[in-house]
Structure formats: structure tokens, C-alpha cells
C-alpha positions in Angstrom: -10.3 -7.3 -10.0 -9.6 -3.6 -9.5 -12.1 -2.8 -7.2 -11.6 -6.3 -5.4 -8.0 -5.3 -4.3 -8.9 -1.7 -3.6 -11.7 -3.3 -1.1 -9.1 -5.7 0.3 -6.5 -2.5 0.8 -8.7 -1.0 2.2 -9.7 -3.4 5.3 -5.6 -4.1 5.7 -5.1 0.1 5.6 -8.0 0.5 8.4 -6.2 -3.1 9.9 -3.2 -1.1 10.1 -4.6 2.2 10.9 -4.2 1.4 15.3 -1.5 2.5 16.9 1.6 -0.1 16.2 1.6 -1.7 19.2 -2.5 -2.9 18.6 -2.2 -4.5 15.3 -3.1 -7.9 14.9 -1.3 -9.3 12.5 -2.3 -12.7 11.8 -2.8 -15.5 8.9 -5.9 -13.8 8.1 -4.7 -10.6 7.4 -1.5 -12.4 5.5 -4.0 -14.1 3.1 -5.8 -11.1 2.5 -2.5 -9.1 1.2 -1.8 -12.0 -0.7 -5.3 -11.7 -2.4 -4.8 -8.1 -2.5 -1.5 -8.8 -4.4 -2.6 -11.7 -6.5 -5.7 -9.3 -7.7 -3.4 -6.5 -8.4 -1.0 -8.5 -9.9 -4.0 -10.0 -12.0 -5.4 -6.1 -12.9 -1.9 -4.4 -14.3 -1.5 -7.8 -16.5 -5.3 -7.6 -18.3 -4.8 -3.5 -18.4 -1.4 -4.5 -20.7 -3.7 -7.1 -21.9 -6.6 -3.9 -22.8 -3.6 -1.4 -23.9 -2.0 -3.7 -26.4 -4.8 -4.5 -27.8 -6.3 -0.4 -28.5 -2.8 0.1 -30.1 -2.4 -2.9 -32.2 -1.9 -2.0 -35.3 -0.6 -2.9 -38.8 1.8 -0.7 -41.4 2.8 -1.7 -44.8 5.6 0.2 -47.2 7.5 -1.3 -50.0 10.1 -3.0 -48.1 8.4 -4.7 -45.3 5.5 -5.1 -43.3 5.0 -4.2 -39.9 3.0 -5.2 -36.3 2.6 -2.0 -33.7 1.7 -2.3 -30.3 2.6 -0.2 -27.2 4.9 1.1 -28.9 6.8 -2.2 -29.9 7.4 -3.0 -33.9 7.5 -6.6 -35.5 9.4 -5.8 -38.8 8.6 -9.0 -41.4 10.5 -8.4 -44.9 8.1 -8.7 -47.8 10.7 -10.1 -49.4 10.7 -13.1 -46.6 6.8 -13.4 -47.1 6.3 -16.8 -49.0 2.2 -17.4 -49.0 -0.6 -16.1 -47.2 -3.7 -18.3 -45.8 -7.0 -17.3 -44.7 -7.4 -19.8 -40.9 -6.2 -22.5 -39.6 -7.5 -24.4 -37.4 -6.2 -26.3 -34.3 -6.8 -27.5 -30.6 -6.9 -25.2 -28.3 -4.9 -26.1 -25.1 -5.4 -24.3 -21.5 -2.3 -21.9 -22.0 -3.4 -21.1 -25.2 -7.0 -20.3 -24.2 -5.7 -18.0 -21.4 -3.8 -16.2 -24.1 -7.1 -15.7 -26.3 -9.3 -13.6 -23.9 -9.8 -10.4 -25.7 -6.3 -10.2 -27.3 -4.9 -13.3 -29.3 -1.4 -13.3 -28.8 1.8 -15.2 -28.3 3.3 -18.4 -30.3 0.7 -21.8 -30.8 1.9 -25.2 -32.2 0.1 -26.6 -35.2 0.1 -30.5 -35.5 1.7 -30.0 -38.8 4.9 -28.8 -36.5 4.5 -24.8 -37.7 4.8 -22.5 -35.2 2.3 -19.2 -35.9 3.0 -16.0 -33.4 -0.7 -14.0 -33.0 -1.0 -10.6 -33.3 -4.9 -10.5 -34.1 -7.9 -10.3 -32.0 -10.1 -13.0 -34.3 -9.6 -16.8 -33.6 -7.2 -18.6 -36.0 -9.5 -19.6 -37.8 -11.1 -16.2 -39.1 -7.3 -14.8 -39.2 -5.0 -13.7 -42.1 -1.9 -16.0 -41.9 1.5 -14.6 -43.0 3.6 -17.5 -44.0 7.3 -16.5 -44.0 10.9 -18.1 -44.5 11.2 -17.4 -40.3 8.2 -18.0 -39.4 4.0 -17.5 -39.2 2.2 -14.8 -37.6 -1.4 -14.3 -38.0 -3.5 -10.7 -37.6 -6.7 -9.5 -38.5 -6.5 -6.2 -40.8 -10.0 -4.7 -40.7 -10.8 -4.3 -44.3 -9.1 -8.4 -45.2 -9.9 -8.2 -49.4 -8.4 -4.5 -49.1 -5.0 -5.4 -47.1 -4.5 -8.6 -48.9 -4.6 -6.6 -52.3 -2.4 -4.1 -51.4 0.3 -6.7 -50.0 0.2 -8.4 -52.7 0.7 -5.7 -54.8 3.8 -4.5 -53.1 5.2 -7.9 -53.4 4.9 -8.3 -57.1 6.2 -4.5 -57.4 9.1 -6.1 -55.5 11.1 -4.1 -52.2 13.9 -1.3 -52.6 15.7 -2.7 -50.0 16.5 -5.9 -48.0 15.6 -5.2 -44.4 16.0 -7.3 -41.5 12.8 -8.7 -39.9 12.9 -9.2 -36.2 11.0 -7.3 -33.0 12.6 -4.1 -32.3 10.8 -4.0 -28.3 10.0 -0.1 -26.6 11.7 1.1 -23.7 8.6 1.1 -21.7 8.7 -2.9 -21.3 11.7 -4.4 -21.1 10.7 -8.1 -22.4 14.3 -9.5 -22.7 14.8 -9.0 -18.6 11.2 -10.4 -18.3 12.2 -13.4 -20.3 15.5 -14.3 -19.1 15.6 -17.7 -17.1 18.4 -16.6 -14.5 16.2 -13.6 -13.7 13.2 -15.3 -13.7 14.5 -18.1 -11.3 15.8 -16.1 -8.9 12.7 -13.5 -8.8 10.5 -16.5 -8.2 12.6 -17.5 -5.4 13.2 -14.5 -3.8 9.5 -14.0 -3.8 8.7 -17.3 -2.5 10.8 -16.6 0.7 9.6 -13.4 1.4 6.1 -14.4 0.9 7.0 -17.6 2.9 9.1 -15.8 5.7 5.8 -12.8 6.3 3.4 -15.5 6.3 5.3 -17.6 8.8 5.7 -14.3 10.9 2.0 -13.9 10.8 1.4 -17.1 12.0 3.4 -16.7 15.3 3.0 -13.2 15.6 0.3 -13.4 18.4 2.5 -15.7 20.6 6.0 -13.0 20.3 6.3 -11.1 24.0 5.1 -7.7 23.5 8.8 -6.9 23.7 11.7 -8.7 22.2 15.8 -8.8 21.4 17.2 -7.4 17.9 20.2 -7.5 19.1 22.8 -8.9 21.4 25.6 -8.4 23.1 29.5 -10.4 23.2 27.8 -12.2 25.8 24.9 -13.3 23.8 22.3 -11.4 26.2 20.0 -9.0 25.6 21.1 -5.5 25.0 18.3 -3.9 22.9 14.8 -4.9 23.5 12.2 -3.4 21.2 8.5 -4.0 20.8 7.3 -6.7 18.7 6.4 -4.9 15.7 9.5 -3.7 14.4 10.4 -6.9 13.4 8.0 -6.7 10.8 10.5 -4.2 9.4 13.1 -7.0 8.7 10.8 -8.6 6.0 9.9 -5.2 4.8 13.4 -4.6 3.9 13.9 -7.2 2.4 10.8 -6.7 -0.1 12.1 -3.3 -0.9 15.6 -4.3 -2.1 14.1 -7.2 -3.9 12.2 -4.1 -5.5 14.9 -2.0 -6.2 17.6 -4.5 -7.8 14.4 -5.1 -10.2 13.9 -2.1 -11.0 18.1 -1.7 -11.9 18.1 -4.6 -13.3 15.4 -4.0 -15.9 17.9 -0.6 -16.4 21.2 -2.2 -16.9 19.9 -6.0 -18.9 20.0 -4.0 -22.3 23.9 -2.9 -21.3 25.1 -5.7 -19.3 22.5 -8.7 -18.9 25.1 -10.6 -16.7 25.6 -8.1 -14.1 21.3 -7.7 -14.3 21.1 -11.4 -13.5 24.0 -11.0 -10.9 21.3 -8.3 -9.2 18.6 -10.6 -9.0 20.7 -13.8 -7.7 22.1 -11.1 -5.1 18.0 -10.7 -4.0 17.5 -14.3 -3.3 20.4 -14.5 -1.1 19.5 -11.3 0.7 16.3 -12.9 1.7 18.3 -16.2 2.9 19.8 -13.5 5.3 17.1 -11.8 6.2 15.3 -15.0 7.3 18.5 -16.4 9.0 18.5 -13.0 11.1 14.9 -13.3 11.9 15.1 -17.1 13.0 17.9 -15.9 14.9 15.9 -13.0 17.0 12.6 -15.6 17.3 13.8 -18.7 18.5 
């Protein structure tokens, strides 16, 4: 997937590489930044996919036990742990088989109505299940007579002190923006237009005069005519604040997730704008 993008970067860089006023910018080129994009997109995703799984790791003490990876911690109480089970088994469904290349992780339904969060990289099956009063989370400790031993001695030895299970996330990834509906929503649809409004400019690109109005006078006639290509620079702009209120918003959701959400909503209508001015200047 890596080198795929890097090949289609590539052909849009040496595209791109003509003087301004020689670039053919078409659907064509479009679809192959959106492959580029999609492949990228598809690369950093199975590289977290590669990292979490080279850290994942398990910890046990006499209070609790603990889930590592990329430097995130899933604290379970032992005092919370009520059985343990060797597999499961269950249907697999399409999301859930996505989820299980490499690195099984992420929360799967049993027909029996329990809900089991993986952190292992065996099937369910050939996994250690921790049955708690919250919940079920299954891993896969190398040595499995060793680590259940040594549980289940800490448990009858009995903990010092209650803590509080939960998942106490890094600062690298900020999951709780990631997974906020509001954010989610408006990311999508600010993406959507401005994938939308550069694939529409693509199409009609060939057909704009090689010179043409940004702006207008209080007459409504031309006073600025520029050539063609810098209204590629409308959409551009767009991208980038869509790219910066991201990147504060992931900054300020762990202060103040309403004004984080407020960002994002801001985005979508930006590209409304964007896209009004650029009908406006086309048609």
C-alpha cells in the first residue's frame, strides 16, 4: 500500500511538475489523488495496526491487572475479576474479521449477550478470557499455564488496595476526539465537500478560459482577472483549515470537548463557503 501511493505521488508530483499554466488537471488525475489518499490513509492505519501490536503487552501486581499498548493502559481490578475461560467461540461477522488481521482487537458480541473487548493476537477460541463484574476482555499471555498460575495466585492472596479499572489512553492518540459523534459527523462532511467540490473542479477544469474573474466590482464586472489555476487555491484552503481546526481540536477535546466539536462544525461550514464562492466565480 506504501509503495502504491508513493508510485501514485509520484506521477501527480511529475503531473504537477509544468509550469502552472500547463497542468492538466482532470478526473483522471482527481481519482488518482484519491487513490493516493485512500492508500495512504489505508498504510498509517495497518502501521498503528503493526505498532500496537509489537507493544502489546500484559503487567500483573497485587492490586490489578493491566493491558499496554502504544503506550495506553487498561487497568482491570483483580478484585473485579470473577472467572477466567480458556475460548469461546462465535460467528465471525465482516467487521469483526477486518478487526482480526494480525491484531485481534476491539469489542465482539457473543450470542449469549456478553460483550468481550480483544487484546490478543490468537482467535477467541485459543484466547484467555478475563471474566469481570464490567466486563470481558480476552489476551494471549505467552507462557498461558504460567500467567494463569500467577493470577490466580494474586487473587487468593487478595489486593492491598481497591483501584479503579478503566483505560487511562496516551497523549499520542487522542481516542475520545476520534470517537466523538459531533466530531465525527462534521469531519465526514467537511471531507465529503471538499473531496466533492476538487473533483467537480477537475471535471470542468479543461472547459475554464485560460483567464478568469476572482473578484468584482460594485458594478458586478470584472475587476481582477487571473489565470485559471489559482482557483485551485480556493479548495486548497479550505483543506488546510479543515486540517488545522483538527489538529486544535484533538488539543483542546481533553479541556473543553464542546468548543473541540464547535471547531469541527466551524470546518463544514467553511467549506459551504468556500464552495458558494467558487460557484460564484464559475458560473
Amino acid at each position: 500500500m506504501a509503495t502504491g501511493a508513493v508510485t501514485l505521488l509520484i506521477q501527480i508530483g511529475v503531473a504537477l511538475a509544468l509550469p502552472p499554466v500547463q497542468w492538466e488537471i482532470n478526473l483522471r488525475l482527481y481519482l488518482q489523488m484519491l487513490a493516493a489518499l485512500a492508500l495512504l490513509l489505508a498504510t498509517g492505519i495497518f502501521a498503528y495496526r503493526v505498532a500496537a501490536t509489537v507493544t502489546l503487552g500484559y503487567g500483573v501486581d497485587r492490586n490489578g491487572f493491566y493491558i499496554l499498548w502504544l503506550g495506553n493502559r487498561t487497568v482491570i481490578s483483580l478484585a473485579h475479576i470473577e472467572s477466567l475461560e480458556i475460548g469461546v467461540r462465535m460467528t465471525e461477522n465482516v467487521g469483526s474479521l477486518v478487526r482480526s488481521i494480525g491484531y485481534y482487537y476491539g469489542s465482539v458480541h457473543l450470542p449469549d449477550g456478553r460483550v468481550i473487548q480483544r487484546f490478543t493476537t490468537l482467535p477467541l477460541v485459543q484466547s484467555l478470557i478475563l471474566h469481570t463484574t464490567g466486563g470481558s476482555f480476552a489476551i494471549s499471555p505467552e507462557n498461558l499455564e504460567n500467567f494463569v498460575l500467577e493470577l490466580e495466585q494474586r487473587r487468593r492472596i487478595g489486593v492491598i488496595q481497591q483501584i479503579p479499572s478503566g483505560t487511562e489512553s496516551g497523549r499520542l492518540f487522542s481516542y475520545a476526539f476520534w470517537e466523538d459523534r459531533v466530531v465525527w459527523a462534521s469531519l465526514l462532511a467537511a471531507m465529503g465537500l471538499s473531496l466533492l467540490l476538487v473533483g467537480w473542479l477537475a471535471a470542468i477544469y479543461s472547459g475554464l478560459p485560460a483567464m478568469i474573474d476572482l473578484r468584482a466590482d460594485a458594478a458586478g464586472m470584472a475587476s481582477t482577472l487571473r489565470p485559471r489555476h489559482q482557483i485551485l487555491f480556493l479548495p486548497l484552503a479550505s483543506i488546510a483549515i479543515l486540517l488545522i481546526n483538527s489538529g486544535f481540536g484533538m488539543s483542546l477535546y481533553s479541556r473543553t470537548p464542546a468548543g473541540a466539536r464547535l471547531l469541527q462544525v466551524a470546518s463544514a461550514l467553511v467549506q459551504i463557503l468556500f464552495a458558494v464562492a467558487i460557484l460564484t466565480i464559475v458560473i
